[in-house]
DRENMARFI-830315 format. One record per residue: residue number from 1; x negated, y, z negated of N, C-alpha, C in turn. Coordinates in Angstrom, 2 decimals, always signed. Layout:
# DRENMARFI-830315
  num       nu       nv       nw      cau      cav      caw       cu       cv       cw
  NUM        X        Y        Z        X        Y        Z        X        Y        Z
...
# end
This chain:
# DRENMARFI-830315
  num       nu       nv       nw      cau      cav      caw       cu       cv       cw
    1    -6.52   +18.67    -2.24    -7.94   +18.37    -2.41    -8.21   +16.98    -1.85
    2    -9.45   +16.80    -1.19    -9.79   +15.62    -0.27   -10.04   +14.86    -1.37
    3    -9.77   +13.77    -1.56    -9.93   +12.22    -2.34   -11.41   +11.90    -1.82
    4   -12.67   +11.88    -2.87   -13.66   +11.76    -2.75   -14.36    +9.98    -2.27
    5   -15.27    +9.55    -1.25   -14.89    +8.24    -1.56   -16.14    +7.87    -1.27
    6   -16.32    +6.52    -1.51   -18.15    +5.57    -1.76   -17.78    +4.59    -0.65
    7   -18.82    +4.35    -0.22   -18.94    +3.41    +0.88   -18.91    +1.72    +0.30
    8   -18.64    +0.92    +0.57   -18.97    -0.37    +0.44   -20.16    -0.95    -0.02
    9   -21.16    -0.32    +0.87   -22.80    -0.67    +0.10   -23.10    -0.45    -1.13
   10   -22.57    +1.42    -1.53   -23.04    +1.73    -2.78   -21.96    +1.53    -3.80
   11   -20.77    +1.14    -3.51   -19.90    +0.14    -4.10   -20.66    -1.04    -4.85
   12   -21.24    -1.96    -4.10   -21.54    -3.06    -4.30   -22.91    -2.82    -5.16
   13   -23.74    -2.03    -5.01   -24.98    -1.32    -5.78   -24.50    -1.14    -7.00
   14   -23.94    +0.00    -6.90   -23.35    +0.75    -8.28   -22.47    -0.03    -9.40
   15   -21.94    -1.22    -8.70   -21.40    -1.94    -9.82   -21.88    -3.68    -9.96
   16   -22.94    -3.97    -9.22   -23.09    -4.78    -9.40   -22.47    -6.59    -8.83
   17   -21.42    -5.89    -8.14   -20.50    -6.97    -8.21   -21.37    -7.50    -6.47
   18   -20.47    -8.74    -5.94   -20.99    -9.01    -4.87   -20.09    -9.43    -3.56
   19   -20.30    -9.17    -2.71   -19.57    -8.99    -1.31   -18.18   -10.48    -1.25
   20   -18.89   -11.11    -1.78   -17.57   -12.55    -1.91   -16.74   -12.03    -2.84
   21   -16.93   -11.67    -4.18   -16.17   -11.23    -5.52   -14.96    -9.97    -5.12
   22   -15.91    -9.25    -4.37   -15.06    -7.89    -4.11   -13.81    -8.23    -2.67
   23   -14.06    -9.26    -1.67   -12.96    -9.60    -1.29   -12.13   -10.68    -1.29
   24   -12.74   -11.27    -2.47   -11.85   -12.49    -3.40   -11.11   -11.93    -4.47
   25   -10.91   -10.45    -4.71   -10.50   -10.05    -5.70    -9.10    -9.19    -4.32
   26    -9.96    -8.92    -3.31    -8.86    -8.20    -2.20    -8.03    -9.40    -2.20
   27    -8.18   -10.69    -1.65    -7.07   -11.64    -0.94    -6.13   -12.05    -2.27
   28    -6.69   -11.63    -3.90    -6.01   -12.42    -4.94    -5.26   -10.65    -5.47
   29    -5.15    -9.88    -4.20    -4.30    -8.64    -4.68    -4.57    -7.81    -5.62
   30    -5.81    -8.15    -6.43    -6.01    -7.20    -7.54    -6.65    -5.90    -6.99
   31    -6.99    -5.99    -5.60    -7.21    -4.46    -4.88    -6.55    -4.07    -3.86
   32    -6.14    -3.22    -3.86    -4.81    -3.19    -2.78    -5.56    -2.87    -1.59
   33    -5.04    -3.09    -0.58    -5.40    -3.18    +0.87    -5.53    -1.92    +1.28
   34    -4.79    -0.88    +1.32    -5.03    +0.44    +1.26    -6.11    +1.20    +0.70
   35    -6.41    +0.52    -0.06    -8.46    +0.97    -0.70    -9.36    +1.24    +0.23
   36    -8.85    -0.06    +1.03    -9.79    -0.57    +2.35    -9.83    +0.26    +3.36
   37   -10.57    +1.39    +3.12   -10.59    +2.56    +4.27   -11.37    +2.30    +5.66
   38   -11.71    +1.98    +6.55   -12.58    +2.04    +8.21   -12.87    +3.37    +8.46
   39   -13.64    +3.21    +8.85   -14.27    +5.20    +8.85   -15.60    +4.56   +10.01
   40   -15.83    +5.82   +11.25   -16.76    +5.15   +11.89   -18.03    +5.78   +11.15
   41   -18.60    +5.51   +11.17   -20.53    +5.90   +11.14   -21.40    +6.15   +11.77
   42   -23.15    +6.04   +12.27   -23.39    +6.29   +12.72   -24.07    +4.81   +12.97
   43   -23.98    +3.87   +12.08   -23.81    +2.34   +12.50   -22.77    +2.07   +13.00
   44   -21.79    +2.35   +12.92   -20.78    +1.23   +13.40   -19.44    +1.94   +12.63
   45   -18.49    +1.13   +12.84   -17.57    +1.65   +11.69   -17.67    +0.64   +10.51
   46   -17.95    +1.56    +8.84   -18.10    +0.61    +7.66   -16.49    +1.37    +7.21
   47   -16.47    +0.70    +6.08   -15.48    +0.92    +4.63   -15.92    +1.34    +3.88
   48   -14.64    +2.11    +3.25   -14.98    +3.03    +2.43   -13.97    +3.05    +1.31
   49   -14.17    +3.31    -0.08   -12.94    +3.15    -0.89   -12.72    +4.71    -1.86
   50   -11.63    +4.62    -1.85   -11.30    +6.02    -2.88   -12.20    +5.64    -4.34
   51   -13.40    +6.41    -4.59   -14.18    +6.45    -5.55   -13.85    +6.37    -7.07
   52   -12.83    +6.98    -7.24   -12.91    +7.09    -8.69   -11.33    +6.09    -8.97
   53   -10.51    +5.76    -8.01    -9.59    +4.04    -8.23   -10.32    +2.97    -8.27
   54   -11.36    +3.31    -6.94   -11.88    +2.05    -7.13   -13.10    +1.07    -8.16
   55   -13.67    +2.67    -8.87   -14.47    +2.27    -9.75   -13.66    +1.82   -11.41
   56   -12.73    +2.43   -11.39   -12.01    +2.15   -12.63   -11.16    +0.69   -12.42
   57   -10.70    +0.52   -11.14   -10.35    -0.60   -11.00   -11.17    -2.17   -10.96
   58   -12.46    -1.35   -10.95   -13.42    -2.80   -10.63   -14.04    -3.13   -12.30
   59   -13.81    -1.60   -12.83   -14.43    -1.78   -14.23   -13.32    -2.40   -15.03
   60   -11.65    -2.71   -14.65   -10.80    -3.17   -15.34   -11.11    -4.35   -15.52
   61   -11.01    -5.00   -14.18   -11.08    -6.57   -13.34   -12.69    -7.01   -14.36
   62   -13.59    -6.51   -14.46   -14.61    -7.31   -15.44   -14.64    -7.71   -16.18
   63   -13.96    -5.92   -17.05   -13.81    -6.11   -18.25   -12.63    -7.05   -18.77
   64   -11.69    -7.64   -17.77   -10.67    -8.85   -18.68   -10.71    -9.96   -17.85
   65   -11.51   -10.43   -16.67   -11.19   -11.40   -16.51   -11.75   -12.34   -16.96
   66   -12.49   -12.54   -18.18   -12.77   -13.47   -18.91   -11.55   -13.70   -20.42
   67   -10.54   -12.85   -20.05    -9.31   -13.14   -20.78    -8.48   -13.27   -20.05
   68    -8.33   -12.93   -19.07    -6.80   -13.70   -18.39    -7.39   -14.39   -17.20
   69    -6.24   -14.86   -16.41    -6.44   -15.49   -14.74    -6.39   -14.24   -13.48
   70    -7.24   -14.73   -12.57    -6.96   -13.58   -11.56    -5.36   -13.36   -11.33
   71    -4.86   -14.45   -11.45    -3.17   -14.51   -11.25    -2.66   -13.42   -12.22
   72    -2.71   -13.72   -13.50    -2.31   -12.24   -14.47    -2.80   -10.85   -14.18
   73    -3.94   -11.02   -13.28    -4.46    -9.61   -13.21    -3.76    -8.90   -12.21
   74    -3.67   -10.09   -10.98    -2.74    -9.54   -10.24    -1.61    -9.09   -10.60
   75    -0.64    -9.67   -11.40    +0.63    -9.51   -11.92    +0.40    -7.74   -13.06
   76    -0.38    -7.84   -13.79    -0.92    -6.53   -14.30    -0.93    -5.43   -13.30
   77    -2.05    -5.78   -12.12    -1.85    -4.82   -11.13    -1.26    -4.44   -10.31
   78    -0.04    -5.20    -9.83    +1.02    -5.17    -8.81    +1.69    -3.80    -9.35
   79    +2.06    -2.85    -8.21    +3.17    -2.25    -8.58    +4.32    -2.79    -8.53
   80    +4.61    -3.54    -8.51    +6.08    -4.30    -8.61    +6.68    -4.34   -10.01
   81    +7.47    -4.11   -10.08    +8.35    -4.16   -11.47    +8.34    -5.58   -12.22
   82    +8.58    -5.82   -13.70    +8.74    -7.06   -14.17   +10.32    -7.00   -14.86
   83   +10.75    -8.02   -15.10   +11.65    -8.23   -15.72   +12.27    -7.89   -17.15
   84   +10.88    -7.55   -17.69   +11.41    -7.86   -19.16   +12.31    -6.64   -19.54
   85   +13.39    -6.36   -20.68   +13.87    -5.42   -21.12   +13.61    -5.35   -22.78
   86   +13.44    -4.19   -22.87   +12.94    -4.46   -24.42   +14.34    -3.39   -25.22
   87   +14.33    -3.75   -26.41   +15.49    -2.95   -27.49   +15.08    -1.62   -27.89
   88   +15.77    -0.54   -27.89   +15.25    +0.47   -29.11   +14.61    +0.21   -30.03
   89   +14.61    -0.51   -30.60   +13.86    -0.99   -32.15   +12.95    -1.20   -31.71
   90   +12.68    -1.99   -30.79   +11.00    -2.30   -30.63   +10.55    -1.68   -29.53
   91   +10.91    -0.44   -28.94   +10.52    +0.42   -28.35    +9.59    +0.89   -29.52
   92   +10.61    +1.50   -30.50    +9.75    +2.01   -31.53    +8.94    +1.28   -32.28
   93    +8.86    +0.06   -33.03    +8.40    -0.94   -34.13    +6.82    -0.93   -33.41
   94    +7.09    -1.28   -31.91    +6.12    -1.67   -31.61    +4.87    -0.73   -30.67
   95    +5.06    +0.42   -31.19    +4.91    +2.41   -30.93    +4.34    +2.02   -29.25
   96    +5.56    +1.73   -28.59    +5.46    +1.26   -26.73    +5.85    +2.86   -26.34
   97    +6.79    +3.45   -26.63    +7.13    +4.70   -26.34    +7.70    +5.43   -27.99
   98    +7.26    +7.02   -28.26    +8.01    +7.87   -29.00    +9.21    +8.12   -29.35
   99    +9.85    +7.74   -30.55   +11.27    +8.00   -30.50   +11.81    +9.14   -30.13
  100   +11.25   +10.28   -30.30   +11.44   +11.55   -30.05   +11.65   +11.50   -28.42
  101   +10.66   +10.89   -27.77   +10.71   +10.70   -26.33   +11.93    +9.81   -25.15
  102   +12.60    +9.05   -26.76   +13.03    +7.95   -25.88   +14.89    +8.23   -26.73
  103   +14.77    +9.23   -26.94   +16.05    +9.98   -27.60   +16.38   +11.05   -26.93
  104   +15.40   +11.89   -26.22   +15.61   +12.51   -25.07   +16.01   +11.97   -24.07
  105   +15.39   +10.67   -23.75   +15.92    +9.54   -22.63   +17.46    +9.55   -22.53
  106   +17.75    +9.37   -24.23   +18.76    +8.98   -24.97   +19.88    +9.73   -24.33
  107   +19.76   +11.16   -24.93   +20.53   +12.14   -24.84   +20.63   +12.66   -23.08
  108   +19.92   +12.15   -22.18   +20.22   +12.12   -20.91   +21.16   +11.27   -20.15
  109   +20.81    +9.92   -21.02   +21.55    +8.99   -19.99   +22.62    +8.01   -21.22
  110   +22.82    +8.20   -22.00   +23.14    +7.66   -23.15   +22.57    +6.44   -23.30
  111   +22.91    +5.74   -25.06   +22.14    +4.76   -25.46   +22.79    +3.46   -24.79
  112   +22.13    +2.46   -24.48   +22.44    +1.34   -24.45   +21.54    +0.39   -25.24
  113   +22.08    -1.42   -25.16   +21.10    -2.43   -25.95   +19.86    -2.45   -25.64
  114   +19.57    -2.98   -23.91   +18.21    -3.24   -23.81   +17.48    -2.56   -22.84
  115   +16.40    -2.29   -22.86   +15.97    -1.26   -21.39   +15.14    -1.90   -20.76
  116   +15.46    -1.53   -18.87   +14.45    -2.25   -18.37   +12.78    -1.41   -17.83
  117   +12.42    -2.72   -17.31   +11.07    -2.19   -17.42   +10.89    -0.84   -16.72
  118   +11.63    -0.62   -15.57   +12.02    +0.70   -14.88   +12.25    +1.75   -15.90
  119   +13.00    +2.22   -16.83   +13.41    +2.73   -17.69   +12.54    +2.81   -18.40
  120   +12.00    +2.00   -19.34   +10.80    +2.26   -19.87   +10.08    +3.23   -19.18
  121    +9.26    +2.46   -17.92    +8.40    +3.64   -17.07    +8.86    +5.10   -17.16
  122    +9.86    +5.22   -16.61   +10.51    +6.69   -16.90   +10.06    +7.44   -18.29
  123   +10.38    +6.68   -19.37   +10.01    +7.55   -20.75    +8.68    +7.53   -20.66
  124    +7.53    +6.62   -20.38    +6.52    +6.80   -20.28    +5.68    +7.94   -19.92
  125    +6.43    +8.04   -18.67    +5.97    +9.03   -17.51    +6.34   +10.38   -18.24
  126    +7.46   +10.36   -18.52    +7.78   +11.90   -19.85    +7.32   +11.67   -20.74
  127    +6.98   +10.97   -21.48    +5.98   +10.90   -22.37    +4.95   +11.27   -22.06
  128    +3.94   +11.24   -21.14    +2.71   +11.86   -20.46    +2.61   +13.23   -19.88
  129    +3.49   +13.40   -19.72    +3.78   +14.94   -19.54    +4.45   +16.03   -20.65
  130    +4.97   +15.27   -21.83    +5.12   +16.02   -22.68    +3.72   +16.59   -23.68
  131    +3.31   +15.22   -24.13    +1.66   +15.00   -24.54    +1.22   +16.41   -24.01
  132    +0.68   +16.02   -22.59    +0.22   +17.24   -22.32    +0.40   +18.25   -22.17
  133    +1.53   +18.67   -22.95    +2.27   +19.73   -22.41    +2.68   +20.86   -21.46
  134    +2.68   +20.02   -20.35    +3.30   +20.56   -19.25    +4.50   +21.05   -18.87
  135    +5.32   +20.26   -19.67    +6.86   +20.85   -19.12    +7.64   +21.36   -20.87
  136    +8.79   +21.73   -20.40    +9.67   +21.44   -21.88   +10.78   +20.76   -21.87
  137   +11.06   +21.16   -22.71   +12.47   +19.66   -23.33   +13.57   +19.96   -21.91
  138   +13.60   +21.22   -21.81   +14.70   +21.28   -20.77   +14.31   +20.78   -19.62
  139   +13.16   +20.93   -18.79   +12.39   +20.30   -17.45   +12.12   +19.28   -17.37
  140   +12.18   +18.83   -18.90   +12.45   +16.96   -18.70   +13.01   +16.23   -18.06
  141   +14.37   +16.82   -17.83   +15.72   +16.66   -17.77   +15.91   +16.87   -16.27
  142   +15.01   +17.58   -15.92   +14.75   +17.68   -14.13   +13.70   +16.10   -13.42
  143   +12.43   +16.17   -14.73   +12.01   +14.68   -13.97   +12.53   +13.43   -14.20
  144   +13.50   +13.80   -15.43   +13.93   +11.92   -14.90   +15.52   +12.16   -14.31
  145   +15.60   +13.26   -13.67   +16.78   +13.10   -12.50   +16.27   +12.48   -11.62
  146   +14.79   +13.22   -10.98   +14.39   +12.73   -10.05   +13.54   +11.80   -10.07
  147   +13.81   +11.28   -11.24   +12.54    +9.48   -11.10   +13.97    +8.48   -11.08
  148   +14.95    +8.90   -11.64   +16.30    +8.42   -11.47   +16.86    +8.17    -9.88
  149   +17.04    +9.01    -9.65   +17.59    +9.46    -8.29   +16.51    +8.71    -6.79
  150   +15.40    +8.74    -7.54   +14.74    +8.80    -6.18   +13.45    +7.53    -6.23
  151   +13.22    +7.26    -7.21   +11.73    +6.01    -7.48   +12.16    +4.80    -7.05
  152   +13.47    +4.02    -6.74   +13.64    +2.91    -6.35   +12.93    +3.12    -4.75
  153   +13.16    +3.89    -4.32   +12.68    +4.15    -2.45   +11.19    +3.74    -2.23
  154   +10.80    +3.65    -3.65    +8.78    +4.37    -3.69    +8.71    +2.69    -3.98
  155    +9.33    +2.03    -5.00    +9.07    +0.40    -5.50    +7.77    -0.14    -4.29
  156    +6.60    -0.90    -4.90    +6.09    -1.72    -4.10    +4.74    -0.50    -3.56
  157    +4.89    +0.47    -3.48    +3.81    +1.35    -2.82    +3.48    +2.23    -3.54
  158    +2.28    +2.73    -2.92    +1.85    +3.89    -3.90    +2.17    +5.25    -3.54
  159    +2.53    +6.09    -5.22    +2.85    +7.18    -4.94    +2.64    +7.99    -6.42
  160    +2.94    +8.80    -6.47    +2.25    +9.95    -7.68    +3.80   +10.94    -7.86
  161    +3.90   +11.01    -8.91    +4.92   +12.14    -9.58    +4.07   +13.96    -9.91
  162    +4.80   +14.61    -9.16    +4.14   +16.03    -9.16    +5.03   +17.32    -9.72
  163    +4.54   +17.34   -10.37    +5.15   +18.75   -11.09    +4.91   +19.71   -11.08
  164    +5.47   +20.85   -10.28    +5.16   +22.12    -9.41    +6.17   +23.12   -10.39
  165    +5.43   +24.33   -10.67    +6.34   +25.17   -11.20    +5.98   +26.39   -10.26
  166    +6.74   +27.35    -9.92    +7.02   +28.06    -9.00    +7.71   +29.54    -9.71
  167    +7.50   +30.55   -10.24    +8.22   +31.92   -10.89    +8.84   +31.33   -11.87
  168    +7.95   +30.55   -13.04    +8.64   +30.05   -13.93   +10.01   +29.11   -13.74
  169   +10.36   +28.25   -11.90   +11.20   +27.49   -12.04   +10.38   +25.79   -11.74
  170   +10.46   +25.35   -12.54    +9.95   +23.96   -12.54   +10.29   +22.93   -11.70
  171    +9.84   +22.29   -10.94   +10.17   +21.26    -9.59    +9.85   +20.24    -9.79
  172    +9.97   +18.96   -10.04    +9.24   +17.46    -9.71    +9.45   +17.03    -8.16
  173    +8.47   +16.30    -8.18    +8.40   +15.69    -6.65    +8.09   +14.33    -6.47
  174    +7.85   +13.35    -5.63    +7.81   +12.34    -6.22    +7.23   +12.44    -4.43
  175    +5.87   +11.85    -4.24    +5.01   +11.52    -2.86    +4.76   +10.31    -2.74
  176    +4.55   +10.15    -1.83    +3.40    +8.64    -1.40    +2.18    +9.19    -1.39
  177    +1.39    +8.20    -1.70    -0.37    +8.27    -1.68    -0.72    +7.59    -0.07
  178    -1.70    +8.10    +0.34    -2.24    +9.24    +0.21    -1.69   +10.08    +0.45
  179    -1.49   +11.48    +0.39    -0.80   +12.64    +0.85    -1.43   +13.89    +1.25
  180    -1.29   +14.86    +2.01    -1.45   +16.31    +1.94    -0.35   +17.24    +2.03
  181    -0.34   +17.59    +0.97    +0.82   +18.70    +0.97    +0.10   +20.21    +0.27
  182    +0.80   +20.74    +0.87    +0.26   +21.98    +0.43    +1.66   +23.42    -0.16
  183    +0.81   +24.47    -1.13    +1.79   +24.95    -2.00    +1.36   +26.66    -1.35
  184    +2.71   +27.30    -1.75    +2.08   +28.75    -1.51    +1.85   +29.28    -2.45
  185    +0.92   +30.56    -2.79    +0.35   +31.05    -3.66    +0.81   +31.44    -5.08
  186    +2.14   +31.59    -4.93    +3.07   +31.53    -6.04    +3.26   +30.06    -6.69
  187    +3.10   +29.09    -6.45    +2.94   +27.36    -6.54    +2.39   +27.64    -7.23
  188    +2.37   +26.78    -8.35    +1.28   +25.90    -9.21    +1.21   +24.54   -10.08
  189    +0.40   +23.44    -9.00    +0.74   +22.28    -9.60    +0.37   +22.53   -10.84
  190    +1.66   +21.85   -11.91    +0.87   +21.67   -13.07    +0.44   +20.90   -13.66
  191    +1.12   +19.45   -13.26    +0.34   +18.15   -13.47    +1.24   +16.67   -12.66
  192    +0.17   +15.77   -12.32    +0.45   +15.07   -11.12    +0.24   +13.57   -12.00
  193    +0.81   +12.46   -11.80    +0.30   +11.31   -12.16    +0.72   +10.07   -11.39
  194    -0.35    +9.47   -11.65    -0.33    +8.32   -10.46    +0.59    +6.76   -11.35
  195    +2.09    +6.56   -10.13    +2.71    +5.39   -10.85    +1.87    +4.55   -10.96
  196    +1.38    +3.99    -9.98    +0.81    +2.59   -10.09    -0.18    +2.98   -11.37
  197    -1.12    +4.09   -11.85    -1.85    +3.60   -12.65    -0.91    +3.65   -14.23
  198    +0.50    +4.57   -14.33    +1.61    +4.52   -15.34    +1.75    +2.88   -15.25
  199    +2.13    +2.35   -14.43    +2.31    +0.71   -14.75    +1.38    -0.15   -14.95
  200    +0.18    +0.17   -14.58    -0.75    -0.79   -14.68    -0.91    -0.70   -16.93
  201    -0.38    +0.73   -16.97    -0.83    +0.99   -18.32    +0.16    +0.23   -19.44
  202    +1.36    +0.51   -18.77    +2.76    +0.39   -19.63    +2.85    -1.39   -19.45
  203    +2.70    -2.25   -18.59    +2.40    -3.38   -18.47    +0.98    -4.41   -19.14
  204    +0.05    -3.37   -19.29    -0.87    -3.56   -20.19    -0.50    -4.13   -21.81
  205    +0.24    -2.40   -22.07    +0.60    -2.66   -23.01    +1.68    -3.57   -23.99
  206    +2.63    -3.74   -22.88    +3.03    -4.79   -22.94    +2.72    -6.17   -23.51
  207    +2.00    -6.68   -22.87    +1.66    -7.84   -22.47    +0.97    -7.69   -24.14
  208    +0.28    -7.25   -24.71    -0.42    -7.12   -25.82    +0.32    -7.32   -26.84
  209    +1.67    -6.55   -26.60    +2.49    -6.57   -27.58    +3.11    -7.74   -27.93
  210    +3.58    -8.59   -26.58    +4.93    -9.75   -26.43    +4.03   -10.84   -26.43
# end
């Protein structure tokens, strides 16, 4: 399905904001450059941004930057990984991920002291797909092979985790954004989620917590 998108003008209409703000917020990284679509017209060639990132992203940036620095927001919004590792205990204490969720983790990769922020993400990401119940306990066990196996390659860019089940056999996939791929009739995505917005969330929460 084509990624629906708003032009720059009615960007700037619809939210109010203003032509300095919106690429003082581009050069301080809190919008990624890839937003920044060129498309010709029948003026000229304008920009254009993926509609429904870029409106949630502009409604983030309002709504906190009168609590943090553009610098934190950036750091919030980077897909780049952070450092921190947090314990089992306050995985749970501090309800960051489900024990139920992060015991499955468990029973995949065995327990250790501290987990990193990578790791975390992972339970997250099964955590969001269990919620919704898309997969089961056993197909779990297929996406964090392949968020294991394969998400260091993706670090730094954008990309989306896809979960395709096929005659009742379950597939994860792991794309770059933007993408077109296409399924045959027996396919059926059953649910897709976007990393960068898993980190923007799990780093959120974070930060709230520590």
């Amino acid at each position: 399905m084509e990624e629906k998108l708003i032009s720059k003008k009615e960007l700037l209409e619809l939210t109010g904001i203003s032509y300095g703000q919106l690429y003082r917020w581009k050069r301080k990284n809190l919008i990624p450059e890839e937003w920044f679509i060129k498309k010709s017209a029948f003026t000229g060639q304008e920009t254009f941004f993926p509609r429904e990132k870029i409106l949630d992203r502009l409604e983030k940036i309002k709504n906190m930057k009168d609590d943090a620095s553009l610098d934190d927001l950036a750091q919030i919004f980077s897909p780049e990984v952070s450092d921190i590792k947090i314990s089992y205990e306050e995985l749970i204490e501090k309800n960051i991920i489900m024990k139920n969720v992060i015991d499955i983790y468990i029973d995949f990769n065995s327990m250790i002291d501290l987990y990193s922020f990578n790791e975390i993400l992972y339970m997250s990401v099964l955590q969001e797909f269990l919620l919704e119940g898309s997969i089961s306990i056993e197909e779990s066990k297929n996406l964090l092979q392949t968020l294991q196996d394969n998400y260091d390659k993706y670090i730094g860019r954008s990309c989306e985790i896809v979960f395709v089940r096929k005659m009742g056999v379950g597939i994860t996939s792991i794309l770059s954004v933007p993408n077109e791929i296409y399924f045959d009739k027996l396919s059926k995505v059953v649910m897709k989620i976007s990393v960068n917005e898993a980190i923007e969330k799990l780093k959120l929460k974070i930060k709230e917590l520590f």
